[in-house]
Steps between C-alpha positions, in 0.01 A plus 500: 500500500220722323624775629863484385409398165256846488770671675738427219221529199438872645858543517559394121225726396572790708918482361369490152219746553756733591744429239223518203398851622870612540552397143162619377560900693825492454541504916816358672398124641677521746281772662132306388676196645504662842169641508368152359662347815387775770161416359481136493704497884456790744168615335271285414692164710444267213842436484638372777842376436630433902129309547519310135807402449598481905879341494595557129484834381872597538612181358274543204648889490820399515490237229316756273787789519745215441339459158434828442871598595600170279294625217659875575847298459365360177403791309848683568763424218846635520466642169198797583767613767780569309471850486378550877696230646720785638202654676316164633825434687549800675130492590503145654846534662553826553105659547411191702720585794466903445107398564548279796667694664276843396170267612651414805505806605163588371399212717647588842499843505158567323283197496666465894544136451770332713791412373524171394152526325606845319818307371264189342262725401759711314624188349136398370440813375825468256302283290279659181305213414438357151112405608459947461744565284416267189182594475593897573731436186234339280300793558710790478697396179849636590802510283727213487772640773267612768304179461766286522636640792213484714421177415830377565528671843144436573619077447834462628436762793207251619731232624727740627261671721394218618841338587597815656179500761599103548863643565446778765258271699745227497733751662237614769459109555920493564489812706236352743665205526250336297712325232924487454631681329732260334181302388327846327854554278498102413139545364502837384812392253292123438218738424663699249672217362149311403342764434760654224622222398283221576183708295732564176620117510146345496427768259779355228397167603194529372537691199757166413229268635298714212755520247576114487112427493477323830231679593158468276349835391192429686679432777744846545245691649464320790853406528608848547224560762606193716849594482425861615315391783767253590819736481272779687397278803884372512660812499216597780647241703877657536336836532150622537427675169805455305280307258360845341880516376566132411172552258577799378875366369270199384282678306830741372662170341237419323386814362827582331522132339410396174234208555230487160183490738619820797225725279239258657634465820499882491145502413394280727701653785391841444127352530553353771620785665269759402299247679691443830570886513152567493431209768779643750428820486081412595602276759764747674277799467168263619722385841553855621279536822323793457606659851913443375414707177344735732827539744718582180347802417636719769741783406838295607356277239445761253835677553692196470373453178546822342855443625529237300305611225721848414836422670639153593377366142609835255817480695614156497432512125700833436777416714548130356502639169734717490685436158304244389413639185109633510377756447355731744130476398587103584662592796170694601251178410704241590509686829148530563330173389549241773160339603553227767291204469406126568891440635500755772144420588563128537865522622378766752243296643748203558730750699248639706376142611852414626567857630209470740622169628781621595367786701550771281171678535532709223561225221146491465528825329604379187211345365290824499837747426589270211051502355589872537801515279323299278184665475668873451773398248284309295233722464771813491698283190203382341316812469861663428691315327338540072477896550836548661650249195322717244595821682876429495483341124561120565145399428556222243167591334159521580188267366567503160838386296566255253741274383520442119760168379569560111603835342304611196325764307143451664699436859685814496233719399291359786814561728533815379173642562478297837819697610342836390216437809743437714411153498864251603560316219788242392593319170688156533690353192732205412616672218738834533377636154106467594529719780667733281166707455399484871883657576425782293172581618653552851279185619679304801600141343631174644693276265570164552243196608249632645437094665833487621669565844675767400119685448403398810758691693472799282177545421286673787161389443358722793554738215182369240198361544447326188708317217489440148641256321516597153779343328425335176484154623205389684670228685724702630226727617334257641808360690547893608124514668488212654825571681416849619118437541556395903799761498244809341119336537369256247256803430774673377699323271440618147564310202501645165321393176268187695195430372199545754256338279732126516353181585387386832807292511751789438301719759536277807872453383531883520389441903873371529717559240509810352383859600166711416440570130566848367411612205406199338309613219794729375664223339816459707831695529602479171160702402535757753825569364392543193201722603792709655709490201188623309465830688224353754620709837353443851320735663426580858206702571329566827149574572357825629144578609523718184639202300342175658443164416236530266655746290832337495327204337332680222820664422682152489562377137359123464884357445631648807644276733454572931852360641422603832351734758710718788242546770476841679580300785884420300384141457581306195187343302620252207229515189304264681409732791442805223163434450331831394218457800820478725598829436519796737609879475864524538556156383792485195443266186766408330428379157647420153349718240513509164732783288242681404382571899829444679456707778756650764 
């Protein structure tokens, strides 16, 4: 009993471990996730997931990618695909089978598996895998298109991987006289059945159990986990696996709903996932006997990779989208980024089990094949994927950007001169005429609620790393922060014209409601405006070994006002972080000055 409970402390510390430093060194997860698992398993044996958790460790896997797939399902909304809907479909139903039958190939001929196992294997290796992808995405801040596509692929191409493994082993069952083959149609088509329709039907029942408040709020949470857990293990009963697509749909119906608390359930789901992605991914990686990781690192291996690396993936993707309306520098991404991950692990493992009890003494294969897939696109995407977005132009951004609700004098300016450093900027406005100034100054603007769903599906938030609400209402400021603060970071929500010096009871309010104050002092909007009006410009100088700190400061007048700091690094720094002891060479302060020492 001590053991497992250590077991699973040093697994919670090692998945979050790895994710912190990812985050901190901007390095993909995925990758430190791996390494964090080779060490806590094959190298140093304190992990020891076959000895620890003897009996349950695929269960517990394949509960976990249920909820991560069911979370996947969740988080799509048939709005973000409008304009790649076109390309996601040829993908899924026309890449999928261009793949399969490319990998099987790959399999027989150069991995020199036999056939039956080349044909699952193929079939696993269809599948993307939203446990790599999501967190590829969150790092590499694509544009909306490219993103949307792999996430999409990397989601509903799961289940269908999976099914299509289930599928060809069924058939090697039939054709060795295993099973009938009247019995395999009956639950292939009962499969499909629950799985499509049965997932999207629990889904709408629960969004009316929602709706018509028969369910307490405290109480949805939980509701939604027992009923994924209930439609996956039924639709595992018709057909082994089939569950991955009966979630999925689940998770699809109630992602594109309209229930008041799905923002939570979001939250909460993405969490949890982070979470069980990090878990999976120690556990798989801490299994692998050090002597099977050994045996896939012979040159068949190594081939058969590259294979699918530069051929069977690049053209699948070129071939299935054909038409489809991207462009080529898509075409050329889209085509390269396809890490495999927790999915063809787990499902592999399952197949290589049965394989080998059926006498096929190559199904054993898999397991080490599939930790070699894994291991070379992952680290080959994650290392890859940021450069080659920036390289083609669909980089979404880098570090820095910001997102500015209410169009004024003092707003634009600050847009303006953020735009000059190349810095993305945005201006969002209820009112047509306010955003009259940001139009003419060339600066990108949104109009319409910024809180609304509308927003949500148009705004790219990959795109900024910081907001500020500056409107002229603080309520509605305050409403603004605290709905983007889990969206952005509570750290950087900005909220114009608070008062750092309130009472202690405003302060802890701020912990909740609210965003970070920023320039407080100033005396609100209204009085930047007016400072504006009144020929005060803003400035943005940068410091030099010739021109450093010191002597910026005694060239300062005493009225000037620091906004905020561009780090050499291309990092934003609100006033709070623009401390004058802060302050390095090649760092850019951006200030509001005076008329008399407006600067450039």
């Amino acid at each position: 009993m001590h053991s497992v409970v250590t077991a699973i402390a040093l697994i919670a510390v090692a998945g979050v471990a790895a994710q912190w430093l990812a985050w901190r060194f901007q390095l993909p997860a995925i990758v430190l996730l791996l390494a964090a698992g080779v060490l806590a398993g094959p190298v140093t044996g304190l992990v020891q997931p076959d000895v620890q958790f003897a009996g349950i460790v695929q269960p517990l896997i394949a509960v976990a990618v249920a909820i991560i797939l069911f979370e996947g399902g969740l988080t799509l909304n048939f709005h973000q695909i409008s304009e790649s809907a076109k390309a996601v479909r040829r993908i899924v139903f026309v890449g999928a089978p261009i793949a399969f039958v490319l990998g099987a190939v790959n399999a027989f001929y150069v991995a020199e598996l036999s056939l039956w196992p080349a044909l699952i294997f193929a079939g696993i290796l269809v599948v993307t895998g939203p446990t790599v992808i999501i967190p590829l995405l969150r790092q590499a801040k694509l544009t909306r298109r490219p993103a949307a596509i792999l996430r999409w692929e990397a989601i509903l191409a799961d289940p269908v991987g999976a099914l299509l493994a289930v599928f060809v082993y069924e058939i090697f069952l039939v054709s060795s006289g295993h099973h009938a083959a009247d019995a395999l149609a009956l639950r292939v088509i009962a499969a499909l059945v629950i799985g499509l329709g049965g997932g999207w039907f629990a889904g709408r029942a629960l969004v009316r159990a929602f709706v018509h408040g028969h369910v307490p709020e405290f109480l949805k949470i939980p509701v939604i986990l027992t009923v994924v857990l209930v439609t996956y293990a039924l639709s595992n009963a018709v057909l082994e696996e089939s569950g991955l697509l009966t979630v999925t749909m689940l998770g699809l119906a109630l992602g594109n709903s309209r229930i008041a608390s799905l923002g939570e359930v979001k939250r909460f789901k993405e969490t949890m996932t982070i979470l069980l992605v990090s878990g999976v991914f120690i556990i798989l990686t801490a299994s692998l006997e050090p002597a099977a990781l050994i045996s896939a690192l012979d040159l068949r291996t190594l081939a058969f990779v590259l294979v699918l690396l530069l051929v069977v993936r690049p053209l699948s993707i070129w071939l299935s989208t054909i038409g489809a309306g991207l462009t080529l520098k898509e075409r050329l991404l889209v085509g390269w980024i396809a890490p495999r991950g927790v999915v063809a692990v787990a499902v592999s493992g399952l197949f290589a089990g049965l394989l080998a009890s059926r006498g096929i003494a190559d199904g054993e294969r898999l397991v080490p094949l599939a930790f070699a897939v894994v291991v070379a696109t992952v680290v080959a995407h994650g290392f890859s994927i940021a450069p080659l977005a920036r390289v083609l132009g669909l980089s979404s951004g880098g570090d820095a950007g910001l997102i500015i609700v209410g169009s004024g004098r003092f707003t634009v300016a600050l847009a303006a001169k953020l735009k000059e450093r190349d810095i993305p900027v945005m201006i969002s406005d209820r009112n047509w005429a306010r955003l009259r100034l940001a139009r003419q100054a060339g600066i990108d603007t949104h109009y319409g609620e910024i809180l609304s769903e509308v927003a949500e599906h148009t705004i790219s938030l990959t795109s900024y790393s910081h907001l500020l609400a500056a409107t002229d209402n603080d309520d509605y400021n305050a409403l603004i922060c605290t709905n983007f603060g889990p969206e952005i970071g509570r750290s950087n929500v900005l909220q114009i014209g608070r008062d750092k010096d309130e009472t202690p009871e405003s302060r802890q309010l701020m912990v909740t409601l609210g965003g970070r104050p920023f320039l407080g002092s100033a005396g609100g909007i209204h009085a930047l405006d007016a400072r504006v009006a009144g020929n005060w410009r803003i400035s943005a100088t940068t410091l030099s070994k010739e021109y450093d700190r010191e002597a910026h400061a005694a060239d300062r007048p005493a009225d000037a006002v620091t906004l905020l700091v561009i780090t050499s690094g291309g990092k934003l720094r609100p006033d709070g972080g623009a401390r004058n002891e802060a302050l390095r060479v090649g760092d850019t302060i951006v200030s509001l000055l005076p008329p008399e020492k407006a600067g450039n």
